[in-house]
N, C-alpha and C positions, 0 to 999 in steps of 0.2 A: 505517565509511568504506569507501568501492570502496579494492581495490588500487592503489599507487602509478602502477602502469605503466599502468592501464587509465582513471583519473580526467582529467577534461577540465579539472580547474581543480587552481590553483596553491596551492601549501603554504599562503602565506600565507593563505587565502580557507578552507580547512580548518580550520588554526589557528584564524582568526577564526568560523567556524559551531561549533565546539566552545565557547566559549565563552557562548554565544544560550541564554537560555530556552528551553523548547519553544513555548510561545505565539510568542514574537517569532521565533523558524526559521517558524512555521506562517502569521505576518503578512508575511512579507517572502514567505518563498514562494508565497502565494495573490497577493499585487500583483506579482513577478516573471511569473507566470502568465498574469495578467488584461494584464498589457503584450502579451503573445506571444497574446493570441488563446485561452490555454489556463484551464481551468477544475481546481481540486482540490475533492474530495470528500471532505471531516469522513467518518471510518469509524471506531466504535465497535470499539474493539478485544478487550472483556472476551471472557476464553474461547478467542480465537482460538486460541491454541496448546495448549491442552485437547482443542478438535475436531478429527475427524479428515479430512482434506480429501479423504479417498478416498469415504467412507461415513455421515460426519456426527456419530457417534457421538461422545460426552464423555466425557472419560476422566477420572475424576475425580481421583485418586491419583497423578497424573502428575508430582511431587514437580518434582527440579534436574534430572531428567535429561534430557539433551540430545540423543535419538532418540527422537522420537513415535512409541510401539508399539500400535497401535489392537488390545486386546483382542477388539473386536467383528468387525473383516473378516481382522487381518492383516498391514496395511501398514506399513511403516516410516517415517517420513519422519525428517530433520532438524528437531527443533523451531522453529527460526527460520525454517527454509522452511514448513513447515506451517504456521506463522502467517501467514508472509507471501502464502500463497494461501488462506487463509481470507479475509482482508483485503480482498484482490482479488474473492475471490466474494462477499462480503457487499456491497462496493459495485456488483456489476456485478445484483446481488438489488434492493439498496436506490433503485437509480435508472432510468431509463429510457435504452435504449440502443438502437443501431441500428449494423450492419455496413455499410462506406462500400461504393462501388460494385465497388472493383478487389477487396473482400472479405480486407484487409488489416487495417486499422486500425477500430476500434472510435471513433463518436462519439456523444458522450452527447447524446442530446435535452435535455437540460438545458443543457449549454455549448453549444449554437448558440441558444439562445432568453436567454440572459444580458448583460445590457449592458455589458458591459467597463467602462464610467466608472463602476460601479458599488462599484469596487474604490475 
């Protein structure tokens, strides 16, 4: 969970997402989504935190430990960050994408060709 001071929503709503399947968090969030206009991307997560998000390389032996040390270039990350940008590039690989005009925000050609009632 985000830190207390930084979370937009209330204890109880916390509470209650702790409790949720992953299926049912990933149903409710894709129809909370498709209300706003917004689209989520299913991202295969196998390995993410195995590769290395600097250089690509898989680290095979990469056991409990909690800094990913890419034998191959070097770099260190935090394993949950390193997965969580593995994640990121595998979806931004896996789907079609396009930078908006002010060159800010990323929109996927897929969520503007998607029929929201389709949720």
């Amino acid at each position: 969970m985000v830190a207390k001071s930084r979370r937009k929503i209330r204890s109880k709503t916390v509470r209650s997402m702790l409790t949720w399947a992953h299926y049912r968090f990933k149903l409710i969030l894709k129809h909370q989504a498709a209300k706003r206009g917004c689209v989520v991307l299913d991202v295969g997560e196998s390995h993410t935190s195995k590769t290395c998000g600097a250089c690509g390389h898989r680290h095979a032996q990469l056991g409990g430990a909690k800094i990913h040390k890419c034998p191959h270039c070097g770099s260190q990350t935090p394993r949950d960050a390193n997965g969580a940008r593995n994640i990121m590039l595998r979806a931004l690989r896996d789907s079609s994408f396009t930078v908006s005009n002010d060159g800010i925000a990323i929109v996927t050609v897929r969520a503007l060709s998607i029929n929201v009632q389709e949720y």
